[in-house]
Structures are given as C-alpha cells and as structure tokens.
N, C-alpha and C positions, 0 to 999 in steps of 0.2 A: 783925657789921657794924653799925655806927650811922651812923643816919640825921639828917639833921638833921631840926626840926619843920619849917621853910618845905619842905625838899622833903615830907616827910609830906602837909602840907595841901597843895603844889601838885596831887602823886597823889591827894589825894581829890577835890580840884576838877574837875581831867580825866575820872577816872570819871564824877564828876556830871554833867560836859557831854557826855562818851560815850552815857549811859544816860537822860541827859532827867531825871533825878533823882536824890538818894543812893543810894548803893550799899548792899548790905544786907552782913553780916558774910560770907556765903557768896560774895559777887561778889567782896568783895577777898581773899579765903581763895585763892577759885580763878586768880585772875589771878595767873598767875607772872611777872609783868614787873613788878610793884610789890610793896613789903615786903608782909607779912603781916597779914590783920586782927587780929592781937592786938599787933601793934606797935604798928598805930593805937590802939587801945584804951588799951592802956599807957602810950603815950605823948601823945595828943593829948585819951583818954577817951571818952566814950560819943556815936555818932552824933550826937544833938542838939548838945551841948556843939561836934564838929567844923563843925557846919552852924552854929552860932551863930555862932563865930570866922569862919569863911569868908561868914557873911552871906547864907545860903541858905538854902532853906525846907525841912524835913525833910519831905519829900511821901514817902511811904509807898509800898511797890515794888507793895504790892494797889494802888493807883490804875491804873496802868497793865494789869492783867492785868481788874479791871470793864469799866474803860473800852472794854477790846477785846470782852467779851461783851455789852456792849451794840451794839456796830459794827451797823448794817446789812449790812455786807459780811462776809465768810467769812474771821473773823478768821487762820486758819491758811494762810489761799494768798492774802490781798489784798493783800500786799509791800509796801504803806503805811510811811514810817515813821513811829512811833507815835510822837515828838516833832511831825513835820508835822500829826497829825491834832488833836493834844492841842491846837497852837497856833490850831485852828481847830474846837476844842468847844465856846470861850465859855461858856457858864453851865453847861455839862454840870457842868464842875470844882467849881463852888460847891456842887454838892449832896452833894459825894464827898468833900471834901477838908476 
C-alpha cells in the first residue's frame, strides 16, 4: 500500500499530540492503526528531519520518563496526565531539555 506523505506527516503529528511528544521508532512500530516506522523513515527520513517539516520540537521520550522520577507523587498510581503536569513544570523543562 502507499501512502501519501501529508497523510504520513498528519499520523506523526497525531501521535505527537497523543503522547505530549515525538514518538520514538518503537511507538509507531507498535501502533497498528498507522503505517509503519520504517515507512516513516523511508519516506519522510529521520525523526528530526519529520519534526523539522512539521515545525515541532524533537523533545526526547527520556524527558518524560525524569520528569516522572522526580514527581513528588507516586509516579506509578498518581493518574496524572504527564502532558497536564509538564504544562505546569515551568523551569523544571529548561534543565532537562
């Protein structure tokens, strides 16, 4: 099957807005509702380069998985969503990012 690129880049944009960030090659590997990450790859090229074109910041999937060991709260049962919290870290981000 081929895809076009706009929908390529619409499905990685989605992801991004799903996950609060780029997806890493394992998120879209595993997601069977969109192509494949080697489709992306092949055809759109390397993470950066898709987050270039789509105008988004390639924030790093470890950002997210710190951020939650530093929580005060009990990262594994505090149902938070970790976009809600991030929106409201403020400078935490500039030291990690």
């Amino acid at each position: 099957m081929v895809f076009e690129d706009d929908f390529l880049y619409d499905c990685f944009y989605d992801k991004t807005m799903e996950l609060g960030r780029p997806p890493t090659s394992r998120e879209l590997a595993d997601d069977k509702s969109i192509p494949h990450y080697i489709t992306f790859r092949r055809r759109l090229g390397k993470k950066d380069e898709i987050c270039q074109a789509l105008g988004i910041e390639n924030v790093s999937s470890h950002t997210h998985r710190f951020f939650c060991i530093d929580c005060p709260h009990e990262p594994e049962s505090c149902g938070e969503d970790i976009n809600e919290c991030l929106d409201e870290a403020g400078d935490y981000m500039e030291g990690i990012v």
